[in-house]
C-alpha positions as CSV (number, residue, x, y, z in Angstrom):
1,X,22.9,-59.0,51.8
2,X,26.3,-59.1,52.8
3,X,27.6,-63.3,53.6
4,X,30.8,-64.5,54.4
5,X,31.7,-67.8,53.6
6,X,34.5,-69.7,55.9
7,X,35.3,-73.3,54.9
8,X,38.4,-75.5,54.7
9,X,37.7,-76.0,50.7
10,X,36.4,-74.3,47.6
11,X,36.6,-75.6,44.6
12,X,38.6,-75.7,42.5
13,X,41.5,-74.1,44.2
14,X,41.1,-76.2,47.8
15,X,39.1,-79.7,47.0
16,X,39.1,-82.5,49.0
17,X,35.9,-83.9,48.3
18,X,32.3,-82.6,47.4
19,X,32.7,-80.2,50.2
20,X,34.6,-77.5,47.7
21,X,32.1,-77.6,44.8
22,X,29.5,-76.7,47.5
23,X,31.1,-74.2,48.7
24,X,32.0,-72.4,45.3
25,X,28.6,-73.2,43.9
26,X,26.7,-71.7,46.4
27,X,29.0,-68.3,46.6
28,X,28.7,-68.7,43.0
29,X,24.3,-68.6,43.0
30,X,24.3,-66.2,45.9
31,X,26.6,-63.5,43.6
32,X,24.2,-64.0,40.5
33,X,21.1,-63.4,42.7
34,X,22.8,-60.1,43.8
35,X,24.6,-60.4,47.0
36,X,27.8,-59.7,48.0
37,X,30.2,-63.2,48.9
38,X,33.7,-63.3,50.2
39,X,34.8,-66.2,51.4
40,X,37.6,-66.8,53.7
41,X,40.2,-70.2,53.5
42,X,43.2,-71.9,55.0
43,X,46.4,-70.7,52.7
44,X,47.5,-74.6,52.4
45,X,50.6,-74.5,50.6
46,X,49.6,-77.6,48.5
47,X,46.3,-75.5,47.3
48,X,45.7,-74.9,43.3
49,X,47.3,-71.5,43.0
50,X,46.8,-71.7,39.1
51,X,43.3,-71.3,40.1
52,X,44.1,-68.1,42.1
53,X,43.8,-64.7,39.7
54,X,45.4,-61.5,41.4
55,X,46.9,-63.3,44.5
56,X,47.8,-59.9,46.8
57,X,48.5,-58.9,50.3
58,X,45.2,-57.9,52.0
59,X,46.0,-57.7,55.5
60,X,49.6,-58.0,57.3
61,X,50.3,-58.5,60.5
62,X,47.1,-59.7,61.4
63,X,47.5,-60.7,65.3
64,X,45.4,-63.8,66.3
65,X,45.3,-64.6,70.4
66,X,46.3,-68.2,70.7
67,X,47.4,-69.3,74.3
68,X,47.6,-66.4,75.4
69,X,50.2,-64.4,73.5
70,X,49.8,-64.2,69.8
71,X,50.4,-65.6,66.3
72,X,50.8,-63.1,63.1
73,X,48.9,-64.1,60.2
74,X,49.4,-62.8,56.6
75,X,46.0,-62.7,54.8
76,X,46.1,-62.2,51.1
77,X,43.3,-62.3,48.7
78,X,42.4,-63.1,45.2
79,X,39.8,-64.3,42.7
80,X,38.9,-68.4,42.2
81,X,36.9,-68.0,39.0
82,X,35.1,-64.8,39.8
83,X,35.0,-65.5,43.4
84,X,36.7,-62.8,46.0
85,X,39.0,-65.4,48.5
86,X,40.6,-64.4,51.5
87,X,43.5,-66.7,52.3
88,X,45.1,-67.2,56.1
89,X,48.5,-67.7,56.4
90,X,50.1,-68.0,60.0
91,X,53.9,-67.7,60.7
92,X,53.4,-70.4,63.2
93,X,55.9,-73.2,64.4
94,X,54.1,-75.7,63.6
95,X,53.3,-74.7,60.4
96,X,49.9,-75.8,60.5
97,X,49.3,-74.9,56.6
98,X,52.3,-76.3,55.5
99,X,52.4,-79.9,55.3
100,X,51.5,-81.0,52.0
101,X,47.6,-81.9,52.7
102,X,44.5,-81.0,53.5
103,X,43.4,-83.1,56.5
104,X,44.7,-86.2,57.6
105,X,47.2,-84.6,60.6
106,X,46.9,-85.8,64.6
107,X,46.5,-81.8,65.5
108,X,43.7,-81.7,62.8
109,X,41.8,-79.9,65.7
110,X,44.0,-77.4,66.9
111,X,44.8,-76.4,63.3
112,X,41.1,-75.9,62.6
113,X,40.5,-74.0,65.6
114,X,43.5,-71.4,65.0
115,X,42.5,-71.0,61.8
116,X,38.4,-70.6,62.8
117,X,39.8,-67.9,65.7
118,X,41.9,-66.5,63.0
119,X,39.1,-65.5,60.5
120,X,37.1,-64.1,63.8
121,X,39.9,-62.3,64.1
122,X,40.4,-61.3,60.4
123,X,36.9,-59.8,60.5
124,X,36.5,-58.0,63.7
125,X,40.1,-56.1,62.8
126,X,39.5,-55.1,59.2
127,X,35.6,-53.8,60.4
128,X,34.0,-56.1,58.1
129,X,30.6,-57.0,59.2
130,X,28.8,-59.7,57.3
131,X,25.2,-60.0,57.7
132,X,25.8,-63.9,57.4
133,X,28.6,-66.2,58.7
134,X,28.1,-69.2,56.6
135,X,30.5,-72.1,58.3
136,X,30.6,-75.9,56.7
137,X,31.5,-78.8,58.3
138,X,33.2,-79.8,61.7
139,X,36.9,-77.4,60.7
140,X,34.7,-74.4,61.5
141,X,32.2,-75.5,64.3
142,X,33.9,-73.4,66.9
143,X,33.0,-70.0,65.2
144,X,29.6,-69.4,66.2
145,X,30.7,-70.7,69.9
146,X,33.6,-67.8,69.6
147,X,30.9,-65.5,68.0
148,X,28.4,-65.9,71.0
149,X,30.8,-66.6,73.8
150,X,33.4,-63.7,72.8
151,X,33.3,-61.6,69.7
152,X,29.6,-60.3,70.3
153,X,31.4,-58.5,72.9
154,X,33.9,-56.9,70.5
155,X,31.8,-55.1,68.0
156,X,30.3,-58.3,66.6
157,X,27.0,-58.6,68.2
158,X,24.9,-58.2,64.8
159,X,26.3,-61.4,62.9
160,X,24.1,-64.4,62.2
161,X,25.8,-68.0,61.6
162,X,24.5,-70.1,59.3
163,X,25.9,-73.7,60.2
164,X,26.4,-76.4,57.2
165,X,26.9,-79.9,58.0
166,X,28.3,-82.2,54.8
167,X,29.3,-85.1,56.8
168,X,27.8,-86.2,61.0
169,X,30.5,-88.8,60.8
170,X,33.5,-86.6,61.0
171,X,32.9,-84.3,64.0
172,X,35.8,-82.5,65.2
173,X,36.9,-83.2,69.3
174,X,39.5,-81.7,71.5
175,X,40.5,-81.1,75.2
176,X,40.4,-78.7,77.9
177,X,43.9,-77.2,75.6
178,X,41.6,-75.7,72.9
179,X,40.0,-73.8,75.5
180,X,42.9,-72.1,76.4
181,X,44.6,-71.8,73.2
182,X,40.9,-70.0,71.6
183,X,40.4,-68.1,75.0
184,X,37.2,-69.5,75.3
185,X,39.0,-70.7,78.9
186,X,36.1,-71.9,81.6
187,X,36.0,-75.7,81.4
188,X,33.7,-76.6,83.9
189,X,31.3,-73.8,81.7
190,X,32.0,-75.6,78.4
191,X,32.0,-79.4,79.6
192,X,28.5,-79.7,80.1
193,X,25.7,-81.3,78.1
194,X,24.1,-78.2,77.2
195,X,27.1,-77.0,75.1
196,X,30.2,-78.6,74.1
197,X,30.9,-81.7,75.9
198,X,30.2,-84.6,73.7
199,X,27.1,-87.0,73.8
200,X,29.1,-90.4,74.8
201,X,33.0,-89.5,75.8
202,X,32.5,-87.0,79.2
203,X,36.0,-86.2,78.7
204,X,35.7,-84.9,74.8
205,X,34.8,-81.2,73.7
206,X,33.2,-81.9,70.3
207,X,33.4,-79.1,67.6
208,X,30.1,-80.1,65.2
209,X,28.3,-80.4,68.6
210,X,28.9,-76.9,69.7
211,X,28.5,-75.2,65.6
212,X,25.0,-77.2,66.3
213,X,24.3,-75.4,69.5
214,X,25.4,-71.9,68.8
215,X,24.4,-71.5,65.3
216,X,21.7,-69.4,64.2
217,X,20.5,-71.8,61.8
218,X,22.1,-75.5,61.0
219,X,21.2,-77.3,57.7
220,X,22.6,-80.4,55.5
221,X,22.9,-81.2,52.2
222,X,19.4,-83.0,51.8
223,X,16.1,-83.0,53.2
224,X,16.3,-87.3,53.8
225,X,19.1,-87.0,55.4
226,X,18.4,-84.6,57.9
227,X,16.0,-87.4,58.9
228,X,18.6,-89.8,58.9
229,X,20.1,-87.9,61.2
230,X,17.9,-85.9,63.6
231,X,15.5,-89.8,63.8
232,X,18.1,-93.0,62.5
233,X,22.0,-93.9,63.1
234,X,23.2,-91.5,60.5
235,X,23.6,-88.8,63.5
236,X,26.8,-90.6,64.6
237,X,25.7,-89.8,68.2
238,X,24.2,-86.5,67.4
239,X,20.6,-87.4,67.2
240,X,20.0,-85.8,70.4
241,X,21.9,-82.7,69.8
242,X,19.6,-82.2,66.8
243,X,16.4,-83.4,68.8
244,X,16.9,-79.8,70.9
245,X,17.8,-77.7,67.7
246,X,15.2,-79.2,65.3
247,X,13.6,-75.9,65.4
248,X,16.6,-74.6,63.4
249,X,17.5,-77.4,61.6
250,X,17.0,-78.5,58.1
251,X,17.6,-80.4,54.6
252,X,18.8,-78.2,52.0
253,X,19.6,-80.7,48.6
254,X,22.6,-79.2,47.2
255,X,23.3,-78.5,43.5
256,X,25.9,-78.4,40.7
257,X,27.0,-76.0,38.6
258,X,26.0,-76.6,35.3
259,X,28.5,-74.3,33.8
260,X,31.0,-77.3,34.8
261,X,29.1,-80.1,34.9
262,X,27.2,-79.8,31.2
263,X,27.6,-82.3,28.0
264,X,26.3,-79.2,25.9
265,X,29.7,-76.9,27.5
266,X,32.0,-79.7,28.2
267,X,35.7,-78.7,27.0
268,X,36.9,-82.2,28.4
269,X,34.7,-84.5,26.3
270,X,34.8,-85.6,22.8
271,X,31.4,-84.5,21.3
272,X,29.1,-81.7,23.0
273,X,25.7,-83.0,22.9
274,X,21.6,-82.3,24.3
275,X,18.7,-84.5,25.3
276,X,18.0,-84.0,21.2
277,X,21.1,-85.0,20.1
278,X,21.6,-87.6,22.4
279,X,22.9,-89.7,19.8
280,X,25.9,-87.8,20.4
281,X,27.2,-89.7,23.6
282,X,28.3,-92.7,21.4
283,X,31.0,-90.4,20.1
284,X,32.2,-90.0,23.8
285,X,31.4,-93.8,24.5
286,X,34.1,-94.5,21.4
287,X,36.6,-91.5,22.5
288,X,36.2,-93.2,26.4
289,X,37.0,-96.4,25.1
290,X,39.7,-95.8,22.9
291,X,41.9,-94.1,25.7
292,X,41.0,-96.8,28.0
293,X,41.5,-99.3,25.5
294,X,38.2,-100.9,25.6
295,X,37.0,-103.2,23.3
296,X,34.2,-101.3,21.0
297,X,31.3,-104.3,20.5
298,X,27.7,-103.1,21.1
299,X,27.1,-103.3,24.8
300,X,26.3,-101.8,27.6
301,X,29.3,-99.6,29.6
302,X,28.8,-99.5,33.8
303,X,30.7,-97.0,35.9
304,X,31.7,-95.8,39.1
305,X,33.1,-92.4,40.2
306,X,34.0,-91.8,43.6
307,X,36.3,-92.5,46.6
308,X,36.9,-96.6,47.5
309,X,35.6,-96.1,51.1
310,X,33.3,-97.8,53.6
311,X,30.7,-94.7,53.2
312,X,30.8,-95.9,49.0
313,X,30.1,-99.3,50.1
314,X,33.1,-100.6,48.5
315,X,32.1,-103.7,49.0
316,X,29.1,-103.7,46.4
317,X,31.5,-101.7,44.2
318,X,33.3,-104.6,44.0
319,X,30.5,-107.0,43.0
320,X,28.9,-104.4,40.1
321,X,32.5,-104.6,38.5
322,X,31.8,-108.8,38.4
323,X,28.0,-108.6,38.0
324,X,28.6,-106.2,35.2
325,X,31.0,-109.0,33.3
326,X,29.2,-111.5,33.8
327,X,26.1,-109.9,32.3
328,X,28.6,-109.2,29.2
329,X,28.8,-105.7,29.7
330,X,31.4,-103.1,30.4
331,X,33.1,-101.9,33.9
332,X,34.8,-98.4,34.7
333,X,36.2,-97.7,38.1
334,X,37.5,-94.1,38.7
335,X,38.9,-93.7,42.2
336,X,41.4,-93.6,44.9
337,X,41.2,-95.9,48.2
338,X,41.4,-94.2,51.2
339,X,42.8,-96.9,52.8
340,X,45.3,-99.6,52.3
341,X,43.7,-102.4,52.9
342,X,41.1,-101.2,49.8
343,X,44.2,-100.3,47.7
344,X,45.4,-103.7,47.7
345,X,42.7,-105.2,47.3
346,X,41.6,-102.9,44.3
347,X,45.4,-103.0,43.2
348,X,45.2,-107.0,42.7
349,X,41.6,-106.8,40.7
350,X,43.5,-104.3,38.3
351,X,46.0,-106.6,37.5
352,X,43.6,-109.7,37.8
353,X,41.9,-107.5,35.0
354,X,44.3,-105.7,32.9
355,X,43.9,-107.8,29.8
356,X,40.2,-107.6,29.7
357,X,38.8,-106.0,26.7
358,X,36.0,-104.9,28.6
359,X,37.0,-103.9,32.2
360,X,39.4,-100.6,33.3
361,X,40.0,-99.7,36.8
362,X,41.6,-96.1,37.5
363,X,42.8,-96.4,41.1
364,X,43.3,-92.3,41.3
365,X,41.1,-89.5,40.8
366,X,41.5,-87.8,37.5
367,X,39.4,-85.1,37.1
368,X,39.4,-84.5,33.2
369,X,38.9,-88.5,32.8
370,X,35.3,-88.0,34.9
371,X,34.2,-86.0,32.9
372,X,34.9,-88.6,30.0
373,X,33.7,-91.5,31.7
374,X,30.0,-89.5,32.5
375,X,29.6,-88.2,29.0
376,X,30.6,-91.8,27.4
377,X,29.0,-94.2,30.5
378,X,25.3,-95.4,29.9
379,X,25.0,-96.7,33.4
380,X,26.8,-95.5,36.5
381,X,26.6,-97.2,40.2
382,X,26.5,-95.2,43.3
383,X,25.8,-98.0,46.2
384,X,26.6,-95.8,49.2
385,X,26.5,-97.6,53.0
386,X,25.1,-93.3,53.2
387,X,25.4,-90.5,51.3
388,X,24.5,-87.2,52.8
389,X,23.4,-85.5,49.5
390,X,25.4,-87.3,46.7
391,X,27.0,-85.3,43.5
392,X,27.3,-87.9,41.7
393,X,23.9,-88.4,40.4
394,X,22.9,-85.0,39.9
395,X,26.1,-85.3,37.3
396,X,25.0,-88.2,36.0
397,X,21.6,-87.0,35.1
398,X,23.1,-84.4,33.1
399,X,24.9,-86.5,31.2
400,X,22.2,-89.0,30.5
401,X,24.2,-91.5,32.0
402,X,21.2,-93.6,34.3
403,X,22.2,-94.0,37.9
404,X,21.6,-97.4,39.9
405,X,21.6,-95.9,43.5
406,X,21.2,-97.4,47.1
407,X,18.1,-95.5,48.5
408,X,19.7,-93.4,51.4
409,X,20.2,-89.7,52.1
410,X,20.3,-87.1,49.3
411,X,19.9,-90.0,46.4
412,X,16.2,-90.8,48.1
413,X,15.6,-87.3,46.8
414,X,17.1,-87.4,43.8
415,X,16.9,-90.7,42.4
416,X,13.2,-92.1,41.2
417,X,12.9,-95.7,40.0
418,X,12.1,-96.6,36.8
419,X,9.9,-99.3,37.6
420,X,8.2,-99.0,41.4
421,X,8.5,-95.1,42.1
422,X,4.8,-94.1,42.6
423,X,5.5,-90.6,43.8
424,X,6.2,-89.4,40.4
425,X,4.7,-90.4,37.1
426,X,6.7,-92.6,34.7
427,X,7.8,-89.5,32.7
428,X,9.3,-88.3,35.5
429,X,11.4,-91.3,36.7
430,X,15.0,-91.4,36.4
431,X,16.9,-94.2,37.5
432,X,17.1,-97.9,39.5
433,X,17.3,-97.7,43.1
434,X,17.8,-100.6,45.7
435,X,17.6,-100.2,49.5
436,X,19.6,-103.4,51.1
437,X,23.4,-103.2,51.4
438,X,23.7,-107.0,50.1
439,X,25.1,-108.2,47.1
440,X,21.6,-109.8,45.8
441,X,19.9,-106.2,46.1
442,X,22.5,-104.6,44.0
443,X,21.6,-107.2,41.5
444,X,17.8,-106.8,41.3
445,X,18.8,-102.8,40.2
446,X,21.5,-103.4,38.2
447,X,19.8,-106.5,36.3
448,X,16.8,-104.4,35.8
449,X,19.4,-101.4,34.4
450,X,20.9,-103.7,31.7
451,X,17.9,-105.2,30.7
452,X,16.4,-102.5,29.5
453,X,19.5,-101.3,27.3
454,X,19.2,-104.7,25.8
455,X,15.7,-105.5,25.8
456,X,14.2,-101.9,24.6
457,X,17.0,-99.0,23.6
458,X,14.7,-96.7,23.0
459,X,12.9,-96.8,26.3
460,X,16.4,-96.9,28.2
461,X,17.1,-93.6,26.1
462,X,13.5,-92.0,27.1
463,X,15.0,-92.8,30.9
464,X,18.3,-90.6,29.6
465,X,16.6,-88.0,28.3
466,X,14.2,-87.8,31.6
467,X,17.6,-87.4,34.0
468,X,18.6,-84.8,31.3
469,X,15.4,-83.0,31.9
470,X,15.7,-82.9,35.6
471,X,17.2,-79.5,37.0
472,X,19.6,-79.6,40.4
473,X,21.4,-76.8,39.5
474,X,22.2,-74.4,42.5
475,X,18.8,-71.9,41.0
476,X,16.6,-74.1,44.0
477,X,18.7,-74.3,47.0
478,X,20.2,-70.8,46.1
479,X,16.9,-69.4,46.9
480,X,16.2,-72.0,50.4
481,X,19.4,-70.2,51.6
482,X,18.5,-66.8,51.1
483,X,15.3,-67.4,53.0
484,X,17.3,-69.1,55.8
485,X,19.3,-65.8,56.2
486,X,16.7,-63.7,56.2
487,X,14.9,-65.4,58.7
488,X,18.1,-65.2,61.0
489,X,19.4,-61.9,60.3
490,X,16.2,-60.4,61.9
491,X,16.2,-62.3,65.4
């Protein structure tokens, strides 16, 4: 089978957030199980190129209707760790690609939407014909409307989209300008219910609404929270929209790629080690402390990995770091606020804690230091407000580092508790989870985390070992995939 993967990320040359190592993990699976993958990416100029072998011209000149009249795009191609990349590069005036960052702009959406109608473009001129489209997230929603609406008519009439949603609460809207700019034109045709026009703002075209509505085949990154979303608030407004797709929509639990994410291959960490030589993690608990200057008495060490947001519930963040000293244990944060309110407020506890022996807060994202803190953490917290699939954990479990999880989206899937799971057996049970978003449920997981290391060690290392055991790798959802293409090549 021939897919095509287009996405504003890949990891690790374009990452952002979990998005990227979805993206290359998946190319990555689909490749070993014998099909071909090219993907096709924004040419940011901030983008890893050190990560890029082979960086060539693939396609000048390539003219992409906008407005209109046209914009040339450069596309050039390479290899991101085995993968084959095709990068867009417009010579636009605005410079859409050119700015330094990822996201983050006001014109967010018409830079998406050139670049979407740019790989259209890139595929119907250079005669490739995927028997996939595999599109993630809201930055690509308008290609299966462009598909449908316009390019069937241009030689593309056999392509399938599969349609990949990471995150409902980032959705993508525009005007009646995109419209013109795409060619799509006709807006009494796209602002209706049916199609584009948003759920609540009559006056909004909305871009995750219309990759829902003209894919093939829509999924996201877990089974739970495709309930979440299709039944509770988790939909930010697209419940509906789902409602009349269900019949193509789905949960699909990501994975990791073990390759990376592995204490046995680990070229970051201090001591390689296995679920039989587990003993092994105190050398990276020593190596973690020593470069964070830790104290190195016999207790317990907490972490957290992950962005200081609203979705990471930031707030209960805040009170593990506390809950954590005050049970005489250890704390280490690892991440960047995304706003600056956060910052501050994170900035201030960093000082407040700078000359405690047992507390280190890392307000930036470092990605050698992760992999540190997972291999030499024995606890780490992931109290998401939601959390569509979660990475986190699946690392964690790896690492035989236990998680103590709020029980929404993908880490409902994932994450078994210890002590009240009854869907699996106890030897099959990998971590603490808590379901309110107040400070006293934290507690009741947490507590029930650290009591074990200090009450029974070996029993907290038989929950270790059982994380160790479990397997998220990409083998599983590699294989839901290639059933959901098959199924929607042959309608």
């Amino acid at each position: 089978m021939y897919i095509v993967q287009i996405a504003s990320e890949c990891a690790p040359v374009i990452k952002a957030g979990g998005l990227g190592d979805v993206v290359y993990g998946l190319s990555r699976e689909l490749e070993l199980r014998g099909h071909t993958v090219e993907l096709i990416l924004p040419k940011y100029d901030c983008m890893r190129y050190d990560h890029i072998w082979g960086l060539h011209d693939a396609y000048k000149d390539l003219k992409v209707p906008w407005y209109g009249a046209e914009v040339k795009c450069d596309v050039h191609c390479g290899w991101v760790h085995g993968r084959l990349c095709f990068f867009i590069e417009p010579h636009d005036k605005d410079n859409w690609f050119r700015r330094g960052q990822y996201y983050g702009c006001d014109d967010d959406p018409m830079r998406f939407a050139f670049f979407s109608k740019a790989a259209l473009e890139f595929l119907q001129q250079s005669n490739k014909r995927p028997d996939v489209i595999h599109c993630h997230d809201w930055q690509t929603g308008l290609i299966p409307v462009m598909l449908f609406e316009i390019y069937k008519f241009h030689g593309m009439e056999h392509q399938r989209v599969c349609y990949t949603i990471h995150n409902f609460k980032h959705q993508g809207n525009a005007g009646t300008d995109v419209l013109y700019a795409t060619g799509l034109n006709r807006p009494e045709y796209y602002f209706n219910l049916e199609r584009l026009q948003d759920n609540f703002n009559p006056f909004s075209l909305n871009y995750m609404k219309g990759g829902i509505t003209y894919s093939n085949a829509v999924t996201t990154v877990s089974p739970h929270h495709a309930w979440e979303a299709h039944h509770g608030d988790f939909g930010y407004g697209l419940g509906h929209t789902l409602h009349v797709n269900q019949h193509k929509f789905k949960g699909v639990l990501n994975g990791i790629d073990y390759n990376l994410w592995s204490p046995e291959v680990d070229t970051y960490i201090s001591e390689p080690y296995t679920p039989d030589t587990l003993e092994n993690k105190l050398y990276n608990k020593k190596a973690l402390r020593e470069r964070l200057m830790l104290g190195h008495d016999d207790k317990p060490l907490v972490a957290f990995i992950g962005r200081l947001d609203e979705q990471k519930g930031v707030h209960l963040v805040h009170h593990a770091m506390y809950r954590t000293l005050d049970r005489g244990a250890q704390f280490v944060l690892l991440g960047s606020a995304t706003c600056a309110t956060i910052n501050d407020h994170f900035q201030y506890e960093k000082v407040h804690q700078n000359d405690n022996p047992d507390c280190h807060l890392e307000l930036s994202f470092n990605e050698e230091l992760s992999h540190l803190i997972y291999a030499g953490a024995d606890i780490i917290v992931v109290p998401s407000n939601f959390e569509p699939c979660g990475l986190t954990q699946l690392i964690s479990f790896k690492y035989g580092t236990v998680p103590v999880v709020r029980g929404v989206g993908g880490l409902v899937d994932t994450v078994f508790d210890v002590d009240y799971d009854e869907s699996r057996p106890p030897e099959k049970r990998n971590g603490f989870v808590f379901y309110q978003s107040d400070n006293y449920a934290l507690e009741t997981a947490l507590d029930r985390a650290l009591d074990l290391w200090y009450t029974d060690r070996d029993s907290f290392q038989q929950v270790q070992r059982q994380g160790m055991a479990c397997d998220y790798s990409w083998n599983i959802p590699g294989k839901q995939y290639i059933k959901i293409y098959d199924s929607i090549r042959h309608r």
